[in-house]
C-alpha positions in Angstrom: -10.8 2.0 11.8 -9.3 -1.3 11.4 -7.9 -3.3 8.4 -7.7 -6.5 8.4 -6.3 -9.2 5.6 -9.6 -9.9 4.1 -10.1 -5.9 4.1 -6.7 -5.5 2.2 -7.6 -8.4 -0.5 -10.5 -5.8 -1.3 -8.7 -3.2 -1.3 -5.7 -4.3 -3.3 -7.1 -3.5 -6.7 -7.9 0.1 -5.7 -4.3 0.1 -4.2 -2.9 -1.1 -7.1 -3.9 1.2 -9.5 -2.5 4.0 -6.9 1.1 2.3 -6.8 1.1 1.9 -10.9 1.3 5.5 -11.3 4.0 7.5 -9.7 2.0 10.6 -9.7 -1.3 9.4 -8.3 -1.9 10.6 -4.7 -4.1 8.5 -2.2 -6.0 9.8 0.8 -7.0 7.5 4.0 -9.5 8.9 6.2 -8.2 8.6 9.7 -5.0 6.2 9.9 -6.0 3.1 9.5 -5.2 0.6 12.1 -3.7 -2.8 10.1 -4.7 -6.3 12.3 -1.4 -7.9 10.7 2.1 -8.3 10.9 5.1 -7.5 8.3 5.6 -11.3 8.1 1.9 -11.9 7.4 1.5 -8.9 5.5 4.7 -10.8 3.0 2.9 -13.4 2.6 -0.3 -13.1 1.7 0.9 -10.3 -0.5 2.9 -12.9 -2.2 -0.1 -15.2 -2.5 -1.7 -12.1 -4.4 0.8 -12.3 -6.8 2.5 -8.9 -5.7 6.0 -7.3 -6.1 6.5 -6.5 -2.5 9.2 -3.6 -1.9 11.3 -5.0 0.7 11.2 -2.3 3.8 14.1 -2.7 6.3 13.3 -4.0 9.9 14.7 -0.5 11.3 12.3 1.5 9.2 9.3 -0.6 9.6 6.4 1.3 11.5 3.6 -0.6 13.8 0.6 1.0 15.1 0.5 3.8 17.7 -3.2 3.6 17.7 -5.4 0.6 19.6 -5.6 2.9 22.7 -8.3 1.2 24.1 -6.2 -2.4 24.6 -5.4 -2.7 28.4 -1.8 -3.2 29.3 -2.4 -7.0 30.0 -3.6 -6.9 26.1 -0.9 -5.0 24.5 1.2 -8.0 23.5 -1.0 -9.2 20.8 -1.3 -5.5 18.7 2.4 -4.2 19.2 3.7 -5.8 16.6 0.8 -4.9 13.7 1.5 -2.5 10.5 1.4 0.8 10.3 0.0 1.9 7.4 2.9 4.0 5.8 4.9 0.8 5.8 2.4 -1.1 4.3 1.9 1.4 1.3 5.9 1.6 1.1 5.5 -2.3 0.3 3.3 -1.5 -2.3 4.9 0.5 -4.2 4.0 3.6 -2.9 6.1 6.5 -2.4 5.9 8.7 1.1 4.3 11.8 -0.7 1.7 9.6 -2.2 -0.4 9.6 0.7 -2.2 12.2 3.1 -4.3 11.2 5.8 -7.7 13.7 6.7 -8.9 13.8 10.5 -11.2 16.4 12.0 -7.9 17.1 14.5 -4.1 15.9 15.1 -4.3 13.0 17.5 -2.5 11.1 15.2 -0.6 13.7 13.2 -3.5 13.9 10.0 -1.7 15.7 7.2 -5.4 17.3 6.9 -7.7 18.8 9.4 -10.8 19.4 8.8 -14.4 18.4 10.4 -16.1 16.9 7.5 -19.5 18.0 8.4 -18.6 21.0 7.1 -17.9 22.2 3.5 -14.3 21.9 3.0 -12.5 24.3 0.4 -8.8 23.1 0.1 -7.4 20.3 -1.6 -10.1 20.4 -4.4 -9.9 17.7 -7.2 -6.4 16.5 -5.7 -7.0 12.8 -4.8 -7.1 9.7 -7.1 -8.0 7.4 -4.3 -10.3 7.9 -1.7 -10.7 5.3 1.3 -13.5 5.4 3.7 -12.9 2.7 6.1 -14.7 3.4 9.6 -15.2 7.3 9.4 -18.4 8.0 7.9 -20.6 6.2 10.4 -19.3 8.2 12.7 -20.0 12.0 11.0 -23.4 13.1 11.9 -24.0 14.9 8.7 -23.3 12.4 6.2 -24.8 14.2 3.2 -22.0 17.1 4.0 -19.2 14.1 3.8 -20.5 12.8 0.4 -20.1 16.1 -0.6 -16.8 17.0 0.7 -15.1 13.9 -0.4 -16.8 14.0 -3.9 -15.1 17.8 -4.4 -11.9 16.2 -3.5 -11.8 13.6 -5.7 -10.1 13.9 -9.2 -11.7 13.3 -12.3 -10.9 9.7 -13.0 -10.3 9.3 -9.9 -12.1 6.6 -7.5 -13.5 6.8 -4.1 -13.6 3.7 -1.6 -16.4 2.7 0.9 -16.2 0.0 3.9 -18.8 1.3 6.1 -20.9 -1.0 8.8 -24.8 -2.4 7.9 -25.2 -4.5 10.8 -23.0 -3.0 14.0 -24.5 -2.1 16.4 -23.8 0.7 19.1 -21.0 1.5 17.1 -21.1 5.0 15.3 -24.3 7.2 14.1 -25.2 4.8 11.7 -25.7 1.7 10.0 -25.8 1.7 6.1 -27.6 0.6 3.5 -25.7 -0.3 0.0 -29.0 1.8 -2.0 -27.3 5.3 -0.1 -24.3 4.4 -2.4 -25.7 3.3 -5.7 -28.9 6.2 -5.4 -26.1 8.9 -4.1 -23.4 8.0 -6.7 -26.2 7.0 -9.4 -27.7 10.6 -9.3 -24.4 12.2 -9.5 -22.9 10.6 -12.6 -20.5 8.5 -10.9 -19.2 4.7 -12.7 -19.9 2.1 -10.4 -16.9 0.0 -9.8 -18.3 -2.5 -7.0 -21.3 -2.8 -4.9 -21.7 -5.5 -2.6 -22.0 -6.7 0.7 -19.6 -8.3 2.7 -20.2 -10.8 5.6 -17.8 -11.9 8.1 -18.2 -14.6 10.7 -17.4 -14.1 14.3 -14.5 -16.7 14.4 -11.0 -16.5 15.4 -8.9 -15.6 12.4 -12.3 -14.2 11.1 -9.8 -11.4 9.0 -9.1 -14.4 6.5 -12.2 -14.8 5.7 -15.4 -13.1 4.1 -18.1 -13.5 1.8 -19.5 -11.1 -1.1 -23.5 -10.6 -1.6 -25.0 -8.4 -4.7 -27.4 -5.9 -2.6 -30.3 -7.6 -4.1 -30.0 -11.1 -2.8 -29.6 -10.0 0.9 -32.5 -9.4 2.7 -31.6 -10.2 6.7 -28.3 -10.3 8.4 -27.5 -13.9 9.0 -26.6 -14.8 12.6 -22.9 -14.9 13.8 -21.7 -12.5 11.0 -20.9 -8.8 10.7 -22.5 -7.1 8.1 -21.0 -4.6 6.0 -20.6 -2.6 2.5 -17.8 -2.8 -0.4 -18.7 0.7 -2.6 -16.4 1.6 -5.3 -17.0 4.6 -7.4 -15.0 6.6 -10.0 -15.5 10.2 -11.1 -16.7 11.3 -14.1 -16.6 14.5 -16.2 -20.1 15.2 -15.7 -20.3 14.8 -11.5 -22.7 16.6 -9.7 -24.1 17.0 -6.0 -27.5 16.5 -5.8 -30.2 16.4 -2.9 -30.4 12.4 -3.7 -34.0 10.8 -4.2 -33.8 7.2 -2.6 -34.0 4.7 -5.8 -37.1 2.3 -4.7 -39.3 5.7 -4.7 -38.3 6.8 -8.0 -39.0 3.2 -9.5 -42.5 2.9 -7.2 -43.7 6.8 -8.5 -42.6 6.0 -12.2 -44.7 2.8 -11.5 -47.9 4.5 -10.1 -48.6 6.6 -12.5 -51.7 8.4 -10.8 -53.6 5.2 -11.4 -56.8 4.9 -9.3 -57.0 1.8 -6.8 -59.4 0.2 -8.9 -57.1 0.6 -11.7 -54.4 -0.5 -10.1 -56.5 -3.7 -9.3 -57.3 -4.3 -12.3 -53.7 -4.5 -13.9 -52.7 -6.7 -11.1 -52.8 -10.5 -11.4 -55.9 -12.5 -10.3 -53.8 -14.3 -7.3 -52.6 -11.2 -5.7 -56.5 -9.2 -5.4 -57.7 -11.5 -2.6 -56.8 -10.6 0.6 -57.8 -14.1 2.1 -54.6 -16.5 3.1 -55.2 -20.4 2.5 -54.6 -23.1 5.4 -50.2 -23.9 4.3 -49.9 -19.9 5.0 -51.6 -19.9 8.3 -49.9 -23.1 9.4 -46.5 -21.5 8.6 -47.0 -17.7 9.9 -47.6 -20.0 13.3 -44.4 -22.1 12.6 -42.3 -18.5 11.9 -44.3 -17.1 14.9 -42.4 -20.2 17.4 -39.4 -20.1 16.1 -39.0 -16.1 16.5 -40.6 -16.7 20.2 -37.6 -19.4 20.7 -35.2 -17.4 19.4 -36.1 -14.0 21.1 -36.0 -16.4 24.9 -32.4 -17.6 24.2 -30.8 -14.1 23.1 -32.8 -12.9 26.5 -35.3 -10.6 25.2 -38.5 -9.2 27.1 -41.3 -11.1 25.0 -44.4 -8.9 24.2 -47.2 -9.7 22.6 -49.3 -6.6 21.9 -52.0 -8.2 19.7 -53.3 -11.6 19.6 -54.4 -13.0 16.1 -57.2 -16.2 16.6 -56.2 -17.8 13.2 -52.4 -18.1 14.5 
C-alpha cells in the first residue's frame, strides 16, 4: 500500500475537500506507505498550487513500514513520508484521520477483518481511501458493504485497486465492478478511469488516464490500474449487484427467436464466411503472437490447427 506522487495528484482533490472542512473526518485503509520525501512532497505541492502548513523537522514522521527492503536497501526508503505528516501539510488536523486494519501491526485506530460485517463507526467518515487493501480481502462483496455503511451521506469513497498485477493479492479488477456496484446502489459517480503507469525509473511522476471504454488490452511495459470515486447519496442501498453488460444484453434480447434475431441484424453481419484481407491478417496476428509468446519464454501450444491460416 504505496503512494506515490502521481497517486497523490489523484488524490489531492479528494484530500482537499477533507482539509476545507474542520469537521470532516478521513479514513485510510492500512497506513499508507508515501514513495517521497518532505522536500519533494514541498514541491510538487507547491506546483499544485497548495497552502502547505509548514511541519517542523523534529516532528516530521517517515515510514516505519517497507519491511520487506533488505538492510543493503534501506538507505533509499528511510527518509519517505509518513502519512500523518503529510496530511498535517494539508491542512489536516491529528483527529481528522483514523486508519482501519484487520489487526495492530501498525497501530490501526480500527480493527476489524473486513470480510465480516462491521457494526461500529457507522455513517462517521467523509472520505474513504482504498489504496492496496481490497485486492487482498477475499470477500470483497462484504468490503463494499462495510465501507459503504461507514461512509457519511455526502460523503465520498476512494478506489486505487490493481487491473493488471499479477501475483499480487486475490484479485485483479475490473472498472464495471465499480460503476455496476456503485450504479445499483444509488451512488454519484465522481471519477472512473483507468490509470497506466510505465515501468521506468521515476515512473511515480508519471501516469496516464483511460475512460473504461476505450481500453480493451493492457499495453506492454505498464501497470494497469483503476481511479473510482464515489459519493453517497440519500437513497444508498446494498444490493446483490447484476454485472452491467448482462443487464444491457437481456434488455436487448428480448425473447427474440434466432431467426428473429437475424433478421433485425444487418446484411453484413449474417454470413459466417470471412473474405481473403481477414484470413491474410488472422495469419499475420497469429505470427506476431507466436513471436511474442518465444521472447517472454512461453511453452508454445498449438491444440488445433486451422488449413485456411
Amino acid at each position: 500500500m504505496s503512494i506515490g506522487l502521481a497517486g497523490l495528484h489523484l488524490l489531492l482533490p479528494a484530500l482537499r475537500s477533507v482539509a476545507a472542512t474542520p469537521e470532516a473526518r478521513l479514513l485510510f485503509l492500512g497506513t499508507q506507505d508515501l514513495t517521497f520525501t518532505y522536500e519533494q512532497a514541498v514541491n510538487f505541492l507547491g506546483t499544485q498550487g497548495i497552502e502547505i502548513q509548514e511541519v517542523p523537522p523534529s516532528e516530521r514522521r517517515t515510514t516505519n513500514s517497507f519491511a520487506f527492503v533488505s538492510h543493503e536497501d534501506w538507505w533509499q526508503y528511510k527518509d519517505f513520508l509518513h502519512q500523518e505528516t503529510l496530511l498535517r501539510m494539508l491542512g489536516l488536523g491529528p483527529n481528522q484521520s483514523s486508519t482501519l486494519d484487520m489487526d495492530d501491526y501498525e497501530h490501526a485506530s480500527i480493527i476489524h477483518d473486513l470480510n465480516l460485517p462491521i457494526t461500529d463507526h457507522i455513517g462517521t467518515f467523509d472520505l474513504i481511501l482504498n489504496q492496496g487493501t481490497l485486492e487482498h480481502i477475499f470477500d470483497v462483496r462484504q468490503a463494499l458493504w462495510n465501507l459503504s455503511q461507514l461512509t457519511r451521506e455526502g460523503g465520498q469513497i476512494v478506489h486505487m485497486v490493481p487491473a493488471g498485477f499479477l501475483n499480487h493479492g486475490f484479485y485483479n479488477f475490473n472498472a464495471c465492478l465499480f460503476s455496476d456496484f456503485y450504479g445499483q446502489s444509488s451512488w454519484k459517480q465522481e471519477d472512473l478511469f483507468y490509470t497506466l503507469t510505465p515501468r521506468l525509473a521515476g515512473s511515480d511522476e508519471i501516469y496516464g488516464k483511460i475512460v473504461p471504454e476505450a481500453l480493451h488490452t493492457i499495453p506492454e511495459g505498464f501497470d494497469l490500474e483503476i481511479f473510482a470515486r464515489y459519493r453517497k447519496s440519500a437513497n444508498t442501498t446494498a444490493p446483490i449487484v447484476t454485472q452491467g453488460l448482462y443487464v444491457a444484453l437481456h434488455e436487448a434480447w428480448n425473447h427474440q427467436t434466432r431467426e428473429q434475431s437475424l433478421q433485425s441484424a444487418p446484411e453484413e453481419s449474417r454470413s459466417s464466411r470471412r473474405g481473403l484481407l481477414q484470413i491474410t491478417r488472422d495469419r499475420l496476428h497469429k505470427r506476431q503472437a507466436l513471436k511474442r509468446l518465444q521472447r517472454l519464454g512461453a511453452t508454445i501450444v498449438v491444440p488445433v490447427r486451422r488449413t485456411d491460416v
